[in-house]
C-alpha positions in Angstrom: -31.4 -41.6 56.2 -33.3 -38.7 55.3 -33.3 -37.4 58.9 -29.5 -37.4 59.0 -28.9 -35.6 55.9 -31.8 -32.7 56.0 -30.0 -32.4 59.7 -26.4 -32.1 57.9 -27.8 -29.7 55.4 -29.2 -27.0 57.5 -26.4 -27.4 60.1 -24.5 -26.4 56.7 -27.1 -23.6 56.0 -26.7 -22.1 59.5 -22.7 -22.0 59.2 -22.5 -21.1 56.4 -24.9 -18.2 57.6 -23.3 -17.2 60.6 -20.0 -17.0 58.6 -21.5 -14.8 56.4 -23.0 -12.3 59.5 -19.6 -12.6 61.2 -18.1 -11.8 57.8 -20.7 -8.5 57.5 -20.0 -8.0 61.2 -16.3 -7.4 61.2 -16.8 -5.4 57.8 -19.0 -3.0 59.3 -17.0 -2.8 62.0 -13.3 -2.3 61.2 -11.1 -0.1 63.3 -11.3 3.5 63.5 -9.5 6.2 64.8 -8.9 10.2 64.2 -5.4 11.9 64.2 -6.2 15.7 64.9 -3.6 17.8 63.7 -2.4 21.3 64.6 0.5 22.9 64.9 0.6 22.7 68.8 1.2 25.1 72.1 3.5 24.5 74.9 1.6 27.7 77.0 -0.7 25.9 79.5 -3.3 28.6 79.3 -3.8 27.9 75.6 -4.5 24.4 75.5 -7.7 24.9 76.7 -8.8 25.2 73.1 -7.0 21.8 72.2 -9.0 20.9 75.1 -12.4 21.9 74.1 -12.0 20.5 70.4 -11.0 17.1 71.7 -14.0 17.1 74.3 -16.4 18.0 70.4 -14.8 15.1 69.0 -15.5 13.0 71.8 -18.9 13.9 72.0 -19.1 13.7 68.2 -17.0 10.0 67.9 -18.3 8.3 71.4 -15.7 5.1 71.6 -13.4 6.2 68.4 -10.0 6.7 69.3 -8.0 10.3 69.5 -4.9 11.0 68.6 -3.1 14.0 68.9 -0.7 14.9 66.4 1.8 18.6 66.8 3.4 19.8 63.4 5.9 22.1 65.1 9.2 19.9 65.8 10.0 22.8 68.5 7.0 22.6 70.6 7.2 19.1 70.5 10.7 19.1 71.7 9.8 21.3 74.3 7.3 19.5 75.7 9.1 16.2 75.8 12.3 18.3 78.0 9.0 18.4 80.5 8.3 15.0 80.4 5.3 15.6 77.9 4.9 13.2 74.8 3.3 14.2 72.0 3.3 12.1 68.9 4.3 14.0 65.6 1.8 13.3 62.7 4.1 10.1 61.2 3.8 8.8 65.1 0.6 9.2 65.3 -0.3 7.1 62.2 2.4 4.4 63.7 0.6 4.1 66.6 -3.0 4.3 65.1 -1.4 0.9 63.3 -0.1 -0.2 66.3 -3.7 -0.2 68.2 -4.6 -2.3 64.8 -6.6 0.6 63.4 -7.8 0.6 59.4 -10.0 3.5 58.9 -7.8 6.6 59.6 -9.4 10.3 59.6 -6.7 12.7 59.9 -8.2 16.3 60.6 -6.3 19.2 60.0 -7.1 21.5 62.5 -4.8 24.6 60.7 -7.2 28.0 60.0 -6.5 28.1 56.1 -5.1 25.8 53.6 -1.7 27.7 53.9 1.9 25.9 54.1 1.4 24.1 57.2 -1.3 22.6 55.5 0.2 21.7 52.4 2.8 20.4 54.5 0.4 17.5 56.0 -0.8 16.9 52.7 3.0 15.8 51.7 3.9 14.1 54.5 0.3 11.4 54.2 1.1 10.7 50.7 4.8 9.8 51.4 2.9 7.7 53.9 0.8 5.8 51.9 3.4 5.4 49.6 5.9 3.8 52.0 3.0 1.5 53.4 0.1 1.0 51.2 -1.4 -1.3 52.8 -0.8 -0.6 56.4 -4.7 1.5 56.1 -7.2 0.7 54.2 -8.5 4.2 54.5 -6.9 7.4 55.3 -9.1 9.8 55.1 -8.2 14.0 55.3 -10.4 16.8 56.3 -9.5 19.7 55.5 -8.5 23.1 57.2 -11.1 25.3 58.6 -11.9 27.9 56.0 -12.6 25.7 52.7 -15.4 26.7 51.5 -18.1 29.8 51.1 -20.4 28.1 53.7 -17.0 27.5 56.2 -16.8 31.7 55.6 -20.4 32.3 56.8 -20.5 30.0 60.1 -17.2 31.2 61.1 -17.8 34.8 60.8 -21.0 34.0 63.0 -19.2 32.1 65.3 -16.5 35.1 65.5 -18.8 37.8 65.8 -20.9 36.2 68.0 -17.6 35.4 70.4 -17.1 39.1 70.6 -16.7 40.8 73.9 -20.5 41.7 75.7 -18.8 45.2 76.6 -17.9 46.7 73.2 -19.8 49.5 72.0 -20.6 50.8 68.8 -17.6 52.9 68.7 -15.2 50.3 69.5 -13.0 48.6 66.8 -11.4 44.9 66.6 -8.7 43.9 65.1 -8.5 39.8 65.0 -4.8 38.5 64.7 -4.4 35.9 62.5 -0.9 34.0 61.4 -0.7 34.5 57.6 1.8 32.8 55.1 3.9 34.0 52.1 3.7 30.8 50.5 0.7 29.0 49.9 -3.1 30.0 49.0 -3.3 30.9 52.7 -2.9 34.5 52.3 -5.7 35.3 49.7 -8.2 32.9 52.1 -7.2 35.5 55.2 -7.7 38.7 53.2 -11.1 37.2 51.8 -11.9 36.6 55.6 -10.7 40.2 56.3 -13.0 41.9 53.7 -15.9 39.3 54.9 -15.3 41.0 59.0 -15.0 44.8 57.7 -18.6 44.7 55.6 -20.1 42.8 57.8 -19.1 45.1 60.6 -16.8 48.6 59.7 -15.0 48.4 62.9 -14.1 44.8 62.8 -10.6 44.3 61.0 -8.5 41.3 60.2 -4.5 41.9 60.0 -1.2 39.0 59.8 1.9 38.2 61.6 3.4 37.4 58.7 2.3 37.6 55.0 0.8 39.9 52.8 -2.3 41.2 55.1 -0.2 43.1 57.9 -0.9 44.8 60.6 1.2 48.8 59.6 -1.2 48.9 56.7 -4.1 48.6 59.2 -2.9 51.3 61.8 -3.8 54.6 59.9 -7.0 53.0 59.0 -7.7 52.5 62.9 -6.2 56.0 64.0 -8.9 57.6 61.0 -11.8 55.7 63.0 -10.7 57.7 66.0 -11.8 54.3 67.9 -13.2 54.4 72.0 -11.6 51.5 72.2 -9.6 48.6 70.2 -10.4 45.1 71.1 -7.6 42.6 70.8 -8.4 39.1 69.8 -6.8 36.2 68.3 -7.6 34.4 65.1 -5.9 31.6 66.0 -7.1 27.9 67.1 -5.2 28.5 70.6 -4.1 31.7 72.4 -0.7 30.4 72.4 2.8 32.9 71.7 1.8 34.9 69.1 -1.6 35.8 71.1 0.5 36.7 74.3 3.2 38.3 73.2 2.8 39.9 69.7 -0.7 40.9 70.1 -0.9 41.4 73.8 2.7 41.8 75.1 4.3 44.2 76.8 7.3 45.2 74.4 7.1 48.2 72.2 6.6 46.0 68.9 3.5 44.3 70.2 -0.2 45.6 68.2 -1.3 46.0 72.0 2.0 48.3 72.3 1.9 50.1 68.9 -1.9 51.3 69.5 -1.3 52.3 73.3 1.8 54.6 71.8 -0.6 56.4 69.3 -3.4 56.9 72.3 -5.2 54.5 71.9 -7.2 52.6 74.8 -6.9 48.7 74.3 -8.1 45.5 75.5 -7.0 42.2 74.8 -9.1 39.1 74.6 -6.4 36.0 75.1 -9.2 33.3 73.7 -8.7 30.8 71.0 -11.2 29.8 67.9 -11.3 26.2 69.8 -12.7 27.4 72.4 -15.9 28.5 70.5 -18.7 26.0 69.5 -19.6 26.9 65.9 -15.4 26.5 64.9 -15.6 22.8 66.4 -18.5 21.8 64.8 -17.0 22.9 61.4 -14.3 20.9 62.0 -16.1 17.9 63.2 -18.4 18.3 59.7 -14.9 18.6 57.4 -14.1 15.2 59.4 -17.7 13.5 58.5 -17.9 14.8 54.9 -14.5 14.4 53.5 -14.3 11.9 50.5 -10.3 12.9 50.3 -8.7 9.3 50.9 -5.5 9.2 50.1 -4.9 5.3 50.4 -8.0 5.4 47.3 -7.5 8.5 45.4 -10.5 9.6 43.4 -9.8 10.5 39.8 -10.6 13.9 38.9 -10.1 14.1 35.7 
């Protein structure tokens, strides 16, 4: 009789034991997936930045799924007139539960914490809200420049991207996008004033916003430049790259400079395109303890 039971019990101990691994098992290994997020390009020649962040994350992520999410309703629209489908951010968490993912990291990839940004943030809590328990983490990293340290490697990666040619007596002028609303504004003219000391002819001017480009112009003309280098501080160099910085009509910065004498050259090549830029976004991705679905109190 003994035989029998002692036979019974550990059958018992080893089920009981494998359900408990298999348990551990699935735990460890729930679903994962990133949503990168940006605001999107329809120019072909730009989304070779897109291109090189997704290849990062790749490398970064081996097996995770990628999921491409564009903010801008227009581009999106365009693209799907040419038979392109690109998920907006809400699609791109439907689908991320439709391929039975539960451990969401959505990655802003917008340069400063500006309105797009705040924009996302809305959006995933109205999520969250409408399914709570669709996720069981949805985790945000945030935009580019969030920090002192995000400051430092970006203005090495920026000044390091710079064009082999220029000479001491040529000037830059990066192109950034800028925001009225939003604490995107005061992050570019803290980046603007990090450019200019660490290099005098390197400058930092908006589309829009508070940090323009006329206020810059004088400033350039005083320098009395060889040459002004054109480059975007954009992820892609997508519209505003060709045609307000580099374009041919009279209201261009390529335009403006060229009609005070100026010699100018543009650079047409996005942040994603650079190393150091990716791998600050892959590290906001990693170290981000924002989950929305679990909000931490911070009070």
């Amino acid at each position: 009789m003994r035989q029998p039971r002692l036979l019974c019990s550990l059958l018992l101990t080893l089920v009981l034991a494998c359900q408990f691994c298999l348990a551990s098992l699935a735990q460890a290994a729930q679903p994962s997936g990133i949503v990168l997020v940006a605001f999107g390009t329809s120019v072909d020649a730009a989304r070779s930045s897109l291109q090189a962040v997704e290849a990062a994350y790749a490398k970064a992520y081996p097996g995770t799924p990628l999921i491409w999410a564009y903010t801008s309703d227009t581009i999106r629209t365009k693209l799907a007139r040419e038979g392109q489908k690109v998920f907006s951010v809400r699609e791109a968490l439907d689908e991320c539960a439709r391929l039975g993912i539960v451990d969401v990291r959505v990655q802003s990839l917008h340069i400063t914490p500006g309105e797009e940004f705040s924009q996302l943030q809305r959006l995933l809590v109205r999520y969250v809200t409408l399914y709570p328990t669709r996720f069981d983490h949805v985790w945000l990293g945030h935009p580019l420049l969030e920090s002192s340290r995000d400051l430092e490697d970006v203005l090495c990666a920026v000044m390091d991207s710079l064009p082999a040619t220029r000479t001491a007596r040529d000037a830059v002028v990066l192109m950034a996008h800028g925001n009225s609303r939003g604490p995107g504004d005061l992050t570019l003219a803290c980046v603007a004033t990090a450019f200019n000391t660490s290099d005098p002819r390197v400058f930092l001017a908006t589309v829009e916003g508070a940090n323009g480009f006329a206020e810059l112009v004088p400033v350039l003309e005083d320098q009395h430049p060889a040459r002004v280098y054109l480059q975007p501080f954009m992820l892609v160099a997508g519209d505003h790259a060709r045609n307000d910085l580099a374009g041919e009509d009279s209201s261009s910065w390529a335009s403006q400079l060229k009609a005070r004498g100026l010699a100018v050259e543009a650079c047409l090549t996005g942040l994603g395109t650079l190393p150091g830029i990716q791998h600050i976004f892959v590290r906001h991705t990693a170290e981000t303890t924002d989950d929305l679905v679990h909000p931490a109190k911070t009070f």
